[in-house]
C-alpha positions as CSV (number, residue, x, y, z in Angstrom):
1,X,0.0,0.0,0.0
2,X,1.4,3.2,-1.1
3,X,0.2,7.0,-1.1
4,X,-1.6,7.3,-5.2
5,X,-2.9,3.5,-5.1
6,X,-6.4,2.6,-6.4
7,X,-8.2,0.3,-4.5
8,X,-11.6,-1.4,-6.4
9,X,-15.2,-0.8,-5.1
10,X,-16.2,-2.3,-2.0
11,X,-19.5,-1.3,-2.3
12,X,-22.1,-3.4,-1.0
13,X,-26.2,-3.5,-0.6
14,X,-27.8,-4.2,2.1
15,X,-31.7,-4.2,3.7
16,X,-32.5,-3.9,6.9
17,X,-34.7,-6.7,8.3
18,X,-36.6,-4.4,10.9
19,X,-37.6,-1.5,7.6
20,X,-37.7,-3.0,4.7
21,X,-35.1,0.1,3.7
22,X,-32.1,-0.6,1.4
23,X,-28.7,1.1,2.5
24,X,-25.0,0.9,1.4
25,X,-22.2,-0.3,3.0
26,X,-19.1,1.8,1.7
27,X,-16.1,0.3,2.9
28,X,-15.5,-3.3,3.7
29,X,-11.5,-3.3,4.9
30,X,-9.6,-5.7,7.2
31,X,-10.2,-3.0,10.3
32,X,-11.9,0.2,10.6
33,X,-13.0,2.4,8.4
34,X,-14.7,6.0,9.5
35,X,-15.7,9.2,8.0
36,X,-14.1,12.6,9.8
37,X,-15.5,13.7,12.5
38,X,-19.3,14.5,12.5
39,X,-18.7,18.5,12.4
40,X,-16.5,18.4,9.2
41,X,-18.0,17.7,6.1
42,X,-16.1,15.0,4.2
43,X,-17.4,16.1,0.6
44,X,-15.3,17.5,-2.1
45,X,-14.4,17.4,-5.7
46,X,-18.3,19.3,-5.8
47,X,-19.8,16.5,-4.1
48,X,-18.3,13.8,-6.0
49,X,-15.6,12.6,-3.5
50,X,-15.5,11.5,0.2
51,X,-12.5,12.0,2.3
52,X,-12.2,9.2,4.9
53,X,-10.1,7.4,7.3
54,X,-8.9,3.6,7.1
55,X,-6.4,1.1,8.8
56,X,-5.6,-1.7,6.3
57,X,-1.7,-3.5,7.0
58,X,-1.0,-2.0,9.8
59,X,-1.2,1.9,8.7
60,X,-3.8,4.8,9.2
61,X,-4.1,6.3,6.4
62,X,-7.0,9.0,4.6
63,X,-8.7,8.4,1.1
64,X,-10.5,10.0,-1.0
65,X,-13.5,8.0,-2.6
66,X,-15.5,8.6,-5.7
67,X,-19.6,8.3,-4.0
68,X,-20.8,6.7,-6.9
69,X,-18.4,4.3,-8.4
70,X,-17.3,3.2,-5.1
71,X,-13.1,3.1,-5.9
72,X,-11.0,4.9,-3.8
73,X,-7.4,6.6,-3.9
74,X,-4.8,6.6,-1.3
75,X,-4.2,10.0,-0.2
76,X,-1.3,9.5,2.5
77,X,1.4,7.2,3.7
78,X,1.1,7.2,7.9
79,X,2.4,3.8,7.9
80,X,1.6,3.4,11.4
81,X,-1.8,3.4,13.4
82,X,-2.9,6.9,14.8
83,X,-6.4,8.5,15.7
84,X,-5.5,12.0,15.1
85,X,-7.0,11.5,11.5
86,X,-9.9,11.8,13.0
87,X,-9.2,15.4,13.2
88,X,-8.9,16.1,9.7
89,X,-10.9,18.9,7.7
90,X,-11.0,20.1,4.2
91,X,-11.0,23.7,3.1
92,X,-13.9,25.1,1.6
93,X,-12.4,26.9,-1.1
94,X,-9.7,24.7,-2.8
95,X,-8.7,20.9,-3.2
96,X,-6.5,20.6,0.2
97,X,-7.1,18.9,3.5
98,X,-5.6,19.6,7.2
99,X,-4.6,16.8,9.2
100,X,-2.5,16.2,12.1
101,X,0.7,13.8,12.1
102,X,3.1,13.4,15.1
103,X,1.6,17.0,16.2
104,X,2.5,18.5,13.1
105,X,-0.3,20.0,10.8
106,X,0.0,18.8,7.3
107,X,-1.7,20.4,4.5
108,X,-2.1,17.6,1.8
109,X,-3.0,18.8,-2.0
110,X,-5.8,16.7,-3.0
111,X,-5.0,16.6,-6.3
112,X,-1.3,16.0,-6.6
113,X,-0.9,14.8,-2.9
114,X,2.3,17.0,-2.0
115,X,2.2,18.0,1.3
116,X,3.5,21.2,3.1
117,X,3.8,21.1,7.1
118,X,2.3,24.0,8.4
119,X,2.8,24.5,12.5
120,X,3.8,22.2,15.0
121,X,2.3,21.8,18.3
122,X,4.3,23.2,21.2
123,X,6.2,20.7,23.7
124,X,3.6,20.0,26.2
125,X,0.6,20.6,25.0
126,X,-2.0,18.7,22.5
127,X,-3.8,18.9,19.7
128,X,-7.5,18.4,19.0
129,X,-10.2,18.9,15.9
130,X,-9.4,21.4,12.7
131,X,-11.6,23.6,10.6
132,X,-11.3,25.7,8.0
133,X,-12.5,29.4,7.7
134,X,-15.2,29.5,4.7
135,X,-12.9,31.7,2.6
136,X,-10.1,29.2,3.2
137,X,-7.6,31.4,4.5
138,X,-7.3,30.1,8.1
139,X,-7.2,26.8,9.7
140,X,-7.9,26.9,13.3
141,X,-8.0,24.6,16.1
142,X,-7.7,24.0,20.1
143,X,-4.4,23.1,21.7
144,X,-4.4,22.4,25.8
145,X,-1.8,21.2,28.2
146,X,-0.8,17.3,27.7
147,X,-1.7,16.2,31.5
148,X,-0.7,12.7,30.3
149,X,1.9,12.5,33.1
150,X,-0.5,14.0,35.9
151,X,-3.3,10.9,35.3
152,X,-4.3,8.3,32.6
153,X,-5.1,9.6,29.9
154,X,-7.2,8.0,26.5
155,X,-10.3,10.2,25.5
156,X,-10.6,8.6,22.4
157,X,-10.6,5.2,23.9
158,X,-13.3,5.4,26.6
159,X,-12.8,8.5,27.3
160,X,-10.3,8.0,30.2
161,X,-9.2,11.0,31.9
162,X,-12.2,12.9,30.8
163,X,-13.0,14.4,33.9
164,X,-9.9,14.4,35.4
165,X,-8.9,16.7,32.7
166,X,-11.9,19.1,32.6
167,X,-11.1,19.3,37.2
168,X,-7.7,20.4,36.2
169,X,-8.6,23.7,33.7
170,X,-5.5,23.0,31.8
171,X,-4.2,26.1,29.7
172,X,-6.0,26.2,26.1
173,X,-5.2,28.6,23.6
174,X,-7.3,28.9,19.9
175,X,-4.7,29.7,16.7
176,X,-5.0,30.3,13.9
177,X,-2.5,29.5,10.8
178,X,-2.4,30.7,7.5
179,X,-3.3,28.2,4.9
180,X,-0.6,29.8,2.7
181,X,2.0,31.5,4.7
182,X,1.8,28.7,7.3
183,X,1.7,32.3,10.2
184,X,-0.1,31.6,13.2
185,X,-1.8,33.7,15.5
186,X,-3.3,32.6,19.1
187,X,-6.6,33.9,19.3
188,X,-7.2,33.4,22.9
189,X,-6.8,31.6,26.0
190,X,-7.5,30.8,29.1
191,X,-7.7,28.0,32.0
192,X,-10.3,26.3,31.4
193,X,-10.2,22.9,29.0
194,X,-11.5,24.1,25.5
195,X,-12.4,21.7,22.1
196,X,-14.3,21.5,19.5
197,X,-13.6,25.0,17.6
198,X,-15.6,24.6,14.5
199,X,-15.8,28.0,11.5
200,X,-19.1,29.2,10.3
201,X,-19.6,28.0,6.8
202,X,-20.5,31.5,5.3
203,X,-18.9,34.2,8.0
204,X,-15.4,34.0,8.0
205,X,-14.5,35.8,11.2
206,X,-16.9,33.5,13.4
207,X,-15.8,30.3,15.1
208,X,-17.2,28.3,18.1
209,X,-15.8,26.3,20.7
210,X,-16.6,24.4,23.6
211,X,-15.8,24.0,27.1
212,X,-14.8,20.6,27.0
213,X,-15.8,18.2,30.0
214,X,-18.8,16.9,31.4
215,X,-21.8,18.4,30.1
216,X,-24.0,18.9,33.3
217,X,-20.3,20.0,35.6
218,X,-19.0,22.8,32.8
219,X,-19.8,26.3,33.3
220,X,-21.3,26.8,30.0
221,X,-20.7,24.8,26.9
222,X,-21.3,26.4,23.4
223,X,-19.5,29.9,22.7
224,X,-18.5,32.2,19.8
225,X,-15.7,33.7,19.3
226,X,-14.7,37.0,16.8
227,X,-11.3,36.6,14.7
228,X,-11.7,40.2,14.2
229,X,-11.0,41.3,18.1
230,X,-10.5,38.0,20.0
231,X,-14.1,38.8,21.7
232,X,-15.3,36.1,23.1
233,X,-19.3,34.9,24.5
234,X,-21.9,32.1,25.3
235,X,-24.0,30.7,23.0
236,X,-27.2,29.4,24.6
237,X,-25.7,30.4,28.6
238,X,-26.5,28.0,31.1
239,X,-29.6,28.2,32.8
240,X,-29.6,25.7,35.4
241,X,-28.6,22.3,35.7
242,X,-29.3,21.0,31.8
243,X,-26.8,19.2,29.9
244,X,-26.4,20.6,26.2
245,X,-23.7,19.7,24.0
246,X,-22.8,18.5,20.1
247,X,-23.3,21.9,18.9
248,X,-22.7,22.0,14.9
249,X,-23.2,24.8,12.1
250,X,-26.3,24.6,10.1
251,X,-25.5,25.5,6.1
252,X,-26.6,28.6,6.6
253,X,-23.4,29.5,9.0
254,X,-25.3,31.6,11.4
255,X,-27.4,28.5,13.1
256,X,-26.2,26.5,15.9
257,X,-27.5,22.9,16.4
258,X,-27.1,21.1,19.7
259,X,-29.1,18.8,22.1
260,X,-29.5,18.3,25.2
261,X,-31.2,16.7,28.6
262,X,-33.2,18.8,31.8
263,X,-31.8,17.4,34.9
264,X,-35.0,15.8,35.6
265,X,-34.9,14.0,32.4
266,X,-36.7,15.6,29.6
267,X,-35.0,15.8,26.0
268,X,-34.5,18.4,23.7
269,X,-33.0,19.8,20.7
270,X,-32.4,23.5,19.8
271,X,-31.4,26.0,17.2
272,X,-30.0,29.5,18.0
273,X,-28.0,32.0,16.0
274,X,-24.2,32.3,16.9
275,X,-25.1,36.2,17.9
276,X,-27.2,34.2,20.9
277,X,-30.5,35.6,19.5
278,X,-33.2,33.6,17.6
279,X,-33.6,30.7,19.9
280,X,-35.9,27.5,19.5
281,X,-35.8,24.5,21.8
282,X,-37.7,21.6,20.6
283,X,-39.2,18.7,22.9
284,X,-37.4,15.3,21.9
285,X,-39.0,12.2,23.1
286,X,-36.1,10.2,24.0
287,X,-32.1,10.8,24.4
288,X,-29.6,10.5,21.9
289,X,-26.2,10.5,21.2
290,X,-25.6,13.0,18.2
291,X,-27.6,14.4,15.6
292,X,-26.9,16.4,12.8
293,X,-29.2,18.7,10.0
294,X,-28.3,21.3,7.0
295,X,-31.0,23.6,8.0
296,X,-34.2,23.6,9.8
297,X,-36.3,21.1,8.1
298,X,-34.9,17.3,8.2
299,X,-32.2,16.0,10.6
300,X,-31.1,13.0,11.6
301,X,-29.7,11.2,15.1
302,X,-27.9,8.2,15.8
303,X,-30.1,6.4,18.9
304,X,-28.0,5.2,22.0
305,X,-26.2,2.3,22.5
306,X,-29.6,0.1,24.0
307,X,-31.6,1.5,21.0
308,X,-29.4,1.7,18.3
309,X,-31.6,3.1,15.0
310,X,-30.8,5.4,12.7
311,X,-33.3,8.2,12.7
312,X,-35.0,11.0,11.0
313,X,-37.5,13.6,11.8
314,X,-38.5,17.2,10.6
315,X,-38.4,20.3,12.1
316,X,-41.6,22.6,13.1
317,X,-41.8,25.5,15.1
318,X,-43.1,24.9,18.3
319,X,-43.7,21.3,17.9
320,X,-42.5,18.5,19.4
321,X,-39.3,16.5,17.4
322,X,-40.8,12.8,16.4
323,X,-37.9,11.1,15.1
324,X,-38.8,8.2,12.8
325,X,-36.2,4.7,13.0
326,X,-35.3,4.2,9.3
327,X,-32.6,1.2,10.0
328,X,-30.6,-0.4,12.7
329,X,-27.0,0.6,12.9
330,X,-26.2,-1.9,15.6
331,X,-23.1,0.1,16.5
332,X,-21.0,-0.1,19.6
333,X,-19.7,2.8,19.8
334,X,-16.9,1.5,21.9
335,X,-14.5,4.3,20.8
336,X,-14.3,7.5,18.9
337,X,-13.7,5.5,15.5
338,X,-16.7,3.7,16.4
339,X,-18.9,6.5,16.8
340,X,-22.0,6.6,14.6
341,X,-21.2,10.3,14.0
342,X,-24.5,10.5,11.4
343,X,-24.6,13.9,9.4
344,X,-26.3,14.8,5.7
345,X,-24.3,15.3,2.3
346,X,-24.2,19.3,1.3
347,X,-27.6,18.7,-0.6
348,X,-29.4,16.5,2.4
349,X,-29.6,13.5,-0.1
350,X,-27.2,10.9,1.5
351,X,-26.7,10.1,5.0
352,X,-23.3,8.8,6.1
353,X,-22.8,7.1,9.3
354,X,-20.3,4.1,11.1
355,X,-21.3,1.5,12.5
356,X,-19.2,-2.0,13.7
357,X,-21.8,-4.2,13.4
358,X,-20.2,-6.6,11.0
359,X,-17.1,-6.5,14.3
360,X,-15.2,-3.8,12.5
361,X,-16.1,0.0,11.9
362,X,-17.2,0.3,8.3
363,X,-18.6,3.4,6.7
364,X,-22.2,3.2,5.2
365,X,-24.6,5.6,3.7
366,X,-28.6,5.8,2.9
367,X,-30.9,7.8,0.3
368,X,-33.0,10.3,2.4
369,X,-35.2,9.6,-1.7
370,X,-35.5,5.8,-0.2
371,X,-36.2,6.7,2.9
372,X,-39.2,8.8,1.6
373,X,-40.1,6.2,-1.0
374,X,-40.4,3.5,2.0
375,X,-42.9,5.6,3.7
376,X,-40.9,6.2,6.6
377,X,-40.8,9.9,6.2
378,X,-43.8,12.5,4.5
């Protein structure tokens, strides 16, 4: 296996035996296979591509695949196993993708696969998910004190150390680097354990973040920050003892999805503008473990581990969510590769998804037209 290699379809149909509905099963490797991380849309190539993650001999490596045909390219030689690929993120504006090797941030050319290292974490500290500014002059990310030496530490492996880490408030810092220069600039900082920076698709001076820990002991967890001045504020500010979290940009780049649990119990999903105006909380009937939507009208959730369905529901204002089970994933979601990590295509016709319930993590996909056609959704 070497970076440029073609590898043949492994495309295969499947039904599931609960629905009736056909689905696809994109990948069929020796070990796992997983699309990025549910925030960063793996499209490019207008559509035609998918960038992934997959271990085969031994090495984690990324490819791109062609959605239709099925064959996929090589796109990297790691030649060792690693889960910071789960990291990666493509720019918006040209052929190029952002991953992390060894803590160094690689920019890869998608179409002649040259690479170009662009910043390299400082000693002592870690590394965590990219994005991309929509004009695709910036990629940005979270870096936090390594604590590695303080306690055990493997959050993408059963999350060990998770609240360990969040108890400390290591140092975090958001930076930014220049997708051309390779300059970086730190945005900000503070003591307190940050993640999940993620740039609105159509403003390019707008990220979030999160404070990272667990979701019913953080302060507040969904906030915005301005490239412009470094000014930073909460999104949806906690009001009590709820538990929100999973935020994600809506197409639009100015709508924030998250869920979310009342301390008594109760579900619910909501929508607010990054400004922290426009906000709509929808009763959800059940919890689950991520969910994902372009805009305001169809989304999609993954279930938990004791129901695990794929699901879809509408959105209306002021009505309760009634997500409909269109097939069952049957994933473990023993680690972060494993995660079912649903989201929608850029035109809300496909929905990829993991799942290991074949024993490895495979990547699979479904026709939101099917799903329709089967009667599961008006």
């Amino acid at each position: 296996m070497a970076k440029g290699d073609i590898f043949s379809s492994e495309v295969r149909e499947r039904r599931d035996p609960e629905t009736g509905l056909a689905f696809r099963q994109l990948t069929d490797g020796p070990d796992d296979s997983h699309h990025l991380y549910f925030t960063n849309p793996g499209w490019y190539d207008e559509g035609r591509r998918l960038l992934f993650v997959s271990t085969r001999n031994g090495a984690t490596d990324l490819f791109g695949m062609d959605v239709e045909r099925g064959a996929f390219k090589q796109l990297t030689d790691e030649c060792r196993v690693t889960d910071e690929l789960l990291f990666t993120c493509l720019n918006p504006a040209r052929p190029e993708a952002y991953f992390w090797r060894n803590g160094s941030l690689v920019a890869l050319d998608l179409e002649t696969l040259d690479e170009r290292i662009l910043y390299e974490t400082p000693e002592g500290y870690a590394n965590n998910i990219l994005t991309v500014t929509c004009d695709g002059a910036l990629v940005c990310t979270g870096i936090y004190e390594d604590l590695q030496n303080r306690f055990d530490v493997d959050l993408l492996k059963g999350y060990v150390g998770f609240e360990e880490y969040w108890a400390a408030k290591p140092r975090s810092a958001i930076i930014s680097v220049d997708t051309i220069s390779g300059e970086v600039r730190e945005l900000f900082s503070e003591e307190y354990w940050v993640g999940h920076v993620s740039a609105s698709p159509t403003v390019p001076h707008i990220l979030t973040y999160c404070h990272e820990g667990p979701w019913d002991k953080v302060d507040n967890r969904i906030w915005g920050l301005d490239l412009r001045d470094g000014r930073t504020w909460p999104i949806y500010p906690r009001k009590g003892e709820e538990s929100v979290g999973h935020e994600y940009w809506m197409q639009d780049g100015v709508t924030v999805g998250f869920h979310g649990t009342e301390k008594d119990g109760p579900a619910f999903i909501g929508t607010v503008r990054y400004d922290d105006t426009g906000l709509e909380l929808f009763p959800f009937p059940r919890h689950f473990t991520h969910i994902h939507s372009n805009d305001l009208k169809l989304a999609t959730g993954d279930g938990t581990n004791w129901d695990p369905m794929l699901y879809v529901w509408t959105l209306e204002s002021g009505q309760e969510a009634k997500p409909v089970p269109v097939l069952r994933h049957g994933c473990s979601a023993s680690v972060q590769a494993r995660h079912v990590h649903p989201r929608f295509n850029p035109d809300s016709s496909r929905i990829v998804f993991v799942s290991d319930d074949t024993g490895i993590g495979n990547i699979y996909d479904v026709s939101v037209a099917d799903i329709r056609a089967a009667g599961l959704l008006e």
